[in-house]
N, CA, C and O atoms as a MOPAC input file, in Angstrom:
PM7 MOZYME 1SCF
protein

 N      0.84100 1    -1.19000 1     0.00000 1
 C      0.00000 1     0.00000 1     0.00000 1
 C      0.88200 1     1.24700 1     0.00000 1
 O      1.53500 1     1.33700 1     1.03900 1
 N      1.04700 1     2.06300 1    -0.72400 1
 C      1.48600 1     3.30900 1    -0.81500 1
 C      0.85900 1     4.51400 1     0.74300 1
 O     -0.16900 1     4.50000 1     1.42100 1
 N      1.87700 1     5.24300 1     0.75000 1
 C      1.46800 1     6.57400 1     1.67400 1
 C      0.96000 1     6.97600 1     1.22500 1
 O      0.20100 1     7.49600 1     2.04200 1
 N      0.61100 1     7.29500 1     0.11900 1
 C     -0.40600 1     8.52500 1    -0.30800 1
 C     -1.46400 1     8.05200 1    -1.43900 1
 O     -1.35400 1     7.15900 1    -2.28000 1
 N     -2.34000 1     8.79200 1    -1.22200 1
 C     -3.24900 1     8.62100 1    -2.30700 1
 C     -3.77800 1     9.86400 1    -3.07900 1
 O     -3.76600 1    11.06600 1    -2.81600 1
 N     -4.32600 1     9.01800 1    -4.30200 1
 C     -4.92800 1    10.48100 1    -5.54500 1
 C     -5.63400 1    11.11100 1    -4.54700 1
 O     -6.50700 1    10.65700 1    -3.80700 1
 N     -5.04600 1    12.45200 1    -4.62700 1
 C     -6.24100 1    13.87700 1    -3.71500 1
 C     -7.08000 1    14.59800 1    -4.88800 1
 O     -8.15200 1    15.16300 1    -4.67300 1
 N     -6.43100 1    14.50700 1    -6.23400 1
 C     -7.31300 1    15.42700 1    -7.33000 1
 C     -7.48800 1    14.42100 1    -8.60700 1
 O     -7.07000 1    13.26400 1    -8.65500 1
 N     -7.92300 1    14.84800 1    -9.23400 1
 C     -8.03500 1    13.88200 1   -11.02500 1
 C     -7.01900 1    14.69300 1   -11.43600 1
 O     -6.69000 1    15.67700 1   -10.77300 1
 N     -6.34100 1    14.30600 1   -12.73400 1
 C     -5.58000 1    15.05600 1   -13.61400 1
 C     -6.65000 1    15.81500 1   -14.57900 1
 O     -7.47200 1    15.27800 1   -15.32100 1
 N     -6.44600 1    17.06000 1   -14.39400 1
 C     -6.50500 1    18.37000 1   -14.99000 1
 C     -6.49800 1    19.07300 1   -15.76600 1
 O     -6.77700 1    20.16500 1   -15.27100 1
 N     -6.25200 1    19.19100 1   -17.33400 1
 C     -5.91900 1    20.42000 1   -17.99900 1
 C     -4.48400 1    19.76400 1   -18.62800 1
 O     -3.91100 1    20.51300 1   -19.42000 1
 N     -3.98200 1    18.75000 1   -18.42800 1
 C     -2.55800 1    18.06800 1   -18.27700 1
 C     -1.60600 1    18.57100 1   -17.42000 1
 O     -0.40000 1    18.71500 1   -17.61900 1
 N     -2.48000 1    18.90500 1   -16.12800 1
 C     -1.47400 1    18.71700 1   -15.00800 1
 C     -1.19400 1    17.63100 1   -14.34200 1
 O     -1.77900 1    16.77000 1   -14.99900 1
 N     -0.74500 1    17.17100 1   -13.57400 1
 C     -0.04700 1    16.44700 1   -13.09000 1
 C     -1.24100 1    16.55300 1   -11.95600 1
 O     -1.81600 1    17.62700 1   -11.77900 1
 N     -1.61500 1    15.24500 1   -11.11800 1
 C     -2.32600 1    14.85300 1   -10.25800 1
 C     -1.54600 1    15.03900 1    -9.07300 1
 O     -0.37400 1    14.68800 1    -8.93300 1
 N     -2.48600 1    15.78500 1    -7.97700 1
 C     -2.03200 1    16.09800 1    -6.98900 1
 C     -2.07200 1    14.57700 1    -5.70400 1
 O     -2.84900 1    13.63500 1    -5.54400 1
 N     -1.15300 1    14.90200 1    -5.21000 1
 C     -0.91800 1    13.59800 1    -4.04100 1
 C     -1.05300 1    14.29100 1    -2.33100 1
 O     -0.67500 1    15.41700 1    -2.01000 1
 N     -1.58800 1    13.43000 1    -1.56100 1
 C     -1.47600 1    13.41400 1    -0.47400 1
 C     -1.05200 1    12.40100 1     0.49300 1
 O     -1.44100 1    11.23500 1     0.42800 1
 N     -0.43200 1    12.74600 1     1.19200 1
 C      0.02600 1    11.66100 1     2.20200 1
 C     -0.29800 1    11.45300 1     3.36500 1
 O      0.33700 1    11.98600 1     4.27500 1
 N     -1.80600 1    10.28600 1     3.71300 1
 C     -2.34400 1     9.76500 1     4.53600 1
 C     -1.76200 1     9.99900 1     6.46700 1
 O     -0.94600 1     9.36900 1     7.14000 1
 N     -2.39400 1    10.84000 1     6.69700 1
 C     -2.62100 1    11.13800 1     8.41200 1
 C     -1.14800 1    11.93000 1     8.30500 1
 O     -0.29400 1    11.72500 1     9.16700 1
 N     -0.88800 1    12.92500 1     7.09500 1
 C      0.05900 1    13.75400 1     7.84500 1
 C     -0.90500 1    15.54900 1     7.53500 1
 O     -1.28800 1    16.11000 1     6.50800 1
 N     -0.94300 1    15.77000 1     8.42800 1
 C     -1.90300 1    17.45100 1     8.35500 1
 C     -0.80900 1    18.02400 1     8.40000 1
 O      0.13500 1    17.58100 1     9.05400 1
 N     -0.76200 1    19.22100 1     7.63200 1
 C      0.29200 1    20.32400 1     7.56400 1
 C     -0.26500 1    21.61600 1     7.78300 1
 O     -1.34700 1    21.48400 1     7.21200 1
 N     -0.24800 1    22.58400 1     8.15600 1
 C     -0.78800 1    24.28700 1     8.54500 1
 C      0.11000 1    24.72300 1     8.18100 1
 O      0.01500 1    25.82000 1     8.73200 1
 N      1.56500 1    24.78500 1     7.29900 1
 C      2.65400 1    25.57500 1     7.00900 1
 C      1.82400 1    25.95700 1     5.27800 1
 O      1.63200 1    25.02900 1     4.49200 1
 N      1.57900 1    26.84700 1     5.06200 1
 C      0.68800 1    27.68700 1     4.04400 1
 C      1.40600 1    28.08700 1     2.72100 1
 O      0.94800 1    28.27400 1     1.59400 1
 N      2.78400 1    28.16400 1     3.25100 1
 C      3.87200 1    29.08500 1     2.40300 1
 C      4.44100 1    27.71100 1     2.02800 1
 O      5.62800 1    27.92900 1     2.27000 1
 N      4.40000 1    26.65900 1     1.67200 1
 C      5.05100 1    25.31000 1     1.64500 1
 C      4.38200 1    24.62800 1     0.00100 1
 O      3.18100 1    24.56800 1    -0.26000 1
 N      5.22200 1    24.29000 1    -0.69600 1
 C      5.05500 1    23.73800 1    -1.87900 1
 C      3.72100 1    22.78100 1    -2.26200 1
 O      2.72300 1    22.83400 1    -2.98100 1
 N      4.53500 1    21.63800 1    -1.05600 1
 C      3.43900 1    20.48000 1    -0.64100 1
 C      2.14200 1    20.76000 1     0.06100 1
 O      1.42200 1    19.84700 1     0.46400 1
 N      1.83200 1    22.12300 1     0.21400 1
 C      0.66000 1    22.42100 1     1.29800 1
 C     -0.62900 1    22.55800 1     0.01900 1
 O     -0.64400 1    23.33700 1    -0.93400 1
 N     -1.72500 1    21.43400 1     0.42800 1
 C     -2.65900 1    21.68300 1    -0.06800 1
 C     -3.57100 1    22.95700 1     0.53300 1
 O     -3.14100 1    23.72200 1     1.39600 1
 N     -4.94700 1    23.05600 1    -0.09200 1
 C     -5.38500 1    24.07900 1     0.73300 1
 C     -6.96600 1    23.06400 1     1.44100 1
 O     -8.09400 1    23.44300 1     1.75600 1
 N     -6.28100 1    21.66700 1     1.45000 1
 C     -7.00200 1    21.01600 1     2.91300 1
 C     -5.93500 1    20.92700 1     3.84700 1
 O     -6.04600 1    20.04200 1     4.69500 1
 N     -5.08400 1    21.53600 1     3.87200 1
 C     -4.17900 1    21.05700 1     5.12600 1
 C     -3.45500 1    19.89200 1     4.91600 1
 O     -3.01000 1    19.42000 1     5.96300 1
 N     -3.18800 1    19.26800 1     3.89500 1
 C     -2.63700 1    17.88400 1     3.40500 1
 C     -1.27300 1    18.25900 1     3.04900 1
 O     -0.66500 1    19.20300 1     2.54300 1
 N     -1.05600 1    17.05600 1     3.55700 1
 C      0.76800 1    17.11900 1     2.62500 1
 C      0.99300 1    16.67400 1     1.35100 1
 O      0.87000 1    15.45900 1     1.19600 1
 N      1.23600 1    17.20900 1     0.57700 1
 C      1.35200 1    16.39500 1    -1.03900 1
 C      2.85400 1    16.20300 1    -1.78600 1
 O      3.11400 1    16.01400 1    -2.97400 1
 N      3.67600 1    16.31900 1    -0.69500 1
 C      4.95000 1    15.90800 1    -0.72200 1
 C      4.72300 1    13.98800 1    -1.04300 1
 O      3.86000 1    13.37200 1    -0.41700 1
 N      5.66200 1    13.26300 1    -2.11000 1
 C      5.80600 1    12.13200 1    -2.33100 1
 C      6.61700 1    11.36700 1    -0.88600 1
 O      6.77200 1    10.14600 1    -0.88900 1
 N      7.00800 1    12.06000 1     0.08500 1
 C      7.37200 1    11.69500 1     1.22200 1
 C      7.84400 1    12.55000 1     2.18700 1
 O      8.18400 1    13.67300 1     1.81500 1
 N      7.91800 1    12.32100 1     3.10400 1
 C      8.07000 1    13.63800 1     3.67600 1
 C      9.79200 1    13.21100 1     5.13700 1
 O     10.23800 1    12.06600 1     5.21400 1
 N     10.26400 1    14.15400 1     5.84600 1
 C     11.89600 1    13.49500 1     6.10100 1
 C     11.05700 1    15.00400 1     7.17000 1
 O     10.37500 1    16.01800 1     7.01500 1
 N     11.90800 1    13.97300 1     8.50400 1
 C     11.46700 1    15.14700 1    10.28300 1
 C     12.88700 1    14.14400 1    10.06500 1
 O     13.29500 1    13.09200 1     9.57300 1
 N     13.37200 1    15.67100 1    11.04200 1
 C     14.44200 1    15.30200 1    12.24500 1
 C     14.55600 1    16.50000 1    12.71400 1
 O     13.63100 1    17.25600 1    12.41800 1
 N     15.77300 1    17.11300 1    13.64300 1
 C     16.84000 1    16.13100 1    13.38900 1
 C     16.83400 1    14.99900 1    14.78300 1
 O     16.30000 1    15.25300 1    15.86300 1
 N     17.60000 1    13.65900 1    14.42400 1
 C     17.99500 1    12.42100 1    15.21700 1
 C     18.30500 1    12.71800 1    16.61500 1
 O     17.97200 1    11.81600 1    17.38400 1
 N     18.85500 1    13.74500 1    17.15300 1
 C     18.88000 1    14.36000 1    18.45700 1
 C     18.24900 1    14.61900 1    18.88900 1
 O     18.49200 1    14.98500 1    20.03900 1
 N     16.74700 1    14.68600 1    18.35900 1
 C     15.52400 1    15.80000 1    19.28100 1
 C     15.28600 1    14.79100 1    20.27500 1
 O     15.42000 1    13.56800 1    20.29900 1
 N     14.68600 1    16.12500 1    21.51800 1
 C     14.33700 1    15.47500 1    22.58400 1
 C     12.48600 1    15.73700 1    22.81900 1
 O     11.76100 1    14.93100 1    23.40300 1
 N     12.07300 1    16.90500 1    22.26900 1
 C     11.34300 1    16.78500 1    21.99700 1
 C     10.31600 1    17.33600 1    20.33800 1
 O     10.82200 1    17.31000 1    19.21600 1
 N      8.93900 1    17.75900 1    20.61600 1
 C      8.35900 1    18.00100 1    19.19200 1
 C      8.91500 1    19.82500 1    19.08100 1
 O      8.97500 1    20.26400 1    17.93300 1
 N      9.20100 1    20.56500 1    19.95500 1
 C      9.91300 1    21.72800 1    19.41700 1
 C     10.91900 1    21.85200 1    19.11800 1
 O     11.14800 1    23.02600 1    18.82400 1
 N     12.52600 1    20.60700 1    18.92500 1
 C     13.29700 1    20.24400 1    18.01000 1
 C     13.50000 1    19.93400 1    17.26100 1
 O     14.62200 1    19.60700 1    16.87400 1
 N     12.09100 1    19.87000 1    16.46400 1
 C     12.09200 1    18.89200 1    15.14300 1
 C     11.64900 1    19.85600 1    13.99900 1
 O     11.53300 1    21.03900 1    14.32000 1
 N     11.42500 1    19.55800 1    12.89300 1
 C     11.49800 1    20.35300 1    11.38200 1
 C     11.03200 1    19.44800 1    10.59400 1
 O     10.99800 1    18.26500 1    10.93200 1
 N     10.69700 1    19.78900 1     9.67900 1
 C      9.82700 1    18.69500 1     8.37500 1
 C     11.55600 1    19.45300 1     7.67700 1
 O     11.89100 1    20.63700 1     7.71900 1
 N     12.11300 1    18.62500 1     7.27100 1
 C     13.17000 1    18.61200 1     6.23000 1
 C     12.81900 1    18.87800 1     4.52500 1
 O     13.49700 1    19.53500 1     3.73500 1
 N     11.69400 1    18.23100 1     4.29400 1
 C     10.82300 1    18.43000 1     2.77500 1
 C     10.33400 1    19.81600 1     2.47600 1
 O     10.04800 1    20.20000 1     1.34300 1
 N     10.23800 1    20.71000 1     3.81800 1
 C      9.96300 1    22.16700 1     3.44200 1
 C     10.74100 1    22.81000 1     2.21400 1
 O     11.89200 1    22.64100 1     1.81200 1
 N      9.62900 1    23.65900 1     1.73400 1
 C      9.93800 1    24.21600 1     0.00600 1
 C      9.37800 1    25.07500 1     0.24600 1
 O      8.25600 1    24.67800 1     0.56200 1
 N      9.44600 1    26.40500 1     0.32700 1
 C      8.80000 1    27.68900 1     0.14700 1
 C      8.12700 1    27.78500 1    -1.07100 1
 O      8.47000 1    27.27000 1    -2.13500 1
 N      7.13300 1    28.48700 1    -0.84900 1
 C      6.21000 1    28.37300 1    -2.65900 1
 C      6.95900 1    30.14000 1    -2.88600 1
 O      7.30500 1    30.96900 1    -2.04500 1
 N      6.97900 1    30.16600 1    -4.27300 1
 C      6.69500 1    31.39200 1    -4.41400 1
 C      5.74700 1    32.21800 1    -4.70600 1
 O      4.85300 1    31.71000 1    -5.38200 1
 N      5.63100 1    33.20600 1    -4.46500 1
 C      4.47900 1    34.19600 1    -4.49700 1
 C      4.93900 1    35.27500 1    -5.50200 1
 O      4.21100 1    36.23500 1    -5.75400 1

């Protein structure tokens, strides 16, 4: 079974959008950010390996969109 599944149909010949199952994102300015709150990153990478807790950590896959 794959992480993610079809979130849209293909489009106009765009490229079908993906989401990846039970991860919610609120970062707005982010490539992968749908506008359900979905991640549509093909995978997504947290660290770093040292954290002790969830305010040491970072989604690594972050991409700024441009505006």
């Amino acid at each position: 079974m794959e992480p993610w599944e079809n979130h849209e149909e293909e489009q106009e010949g765009k490229k079908s959008s993906r989401r990846i199952k039970g991860i919610v994102c609120d970062v707005k300015n982010c490539v992968h950010h749908d506008r359900e709150n979905d991640c549509t990153a093909g995978k997504i990478a947290v660290g770093p390996s040292f954290a002790t807790s969830c305010a040491d950590t970072v989604c690594a896959s972050f991409k700024p969109k441009e505006f």
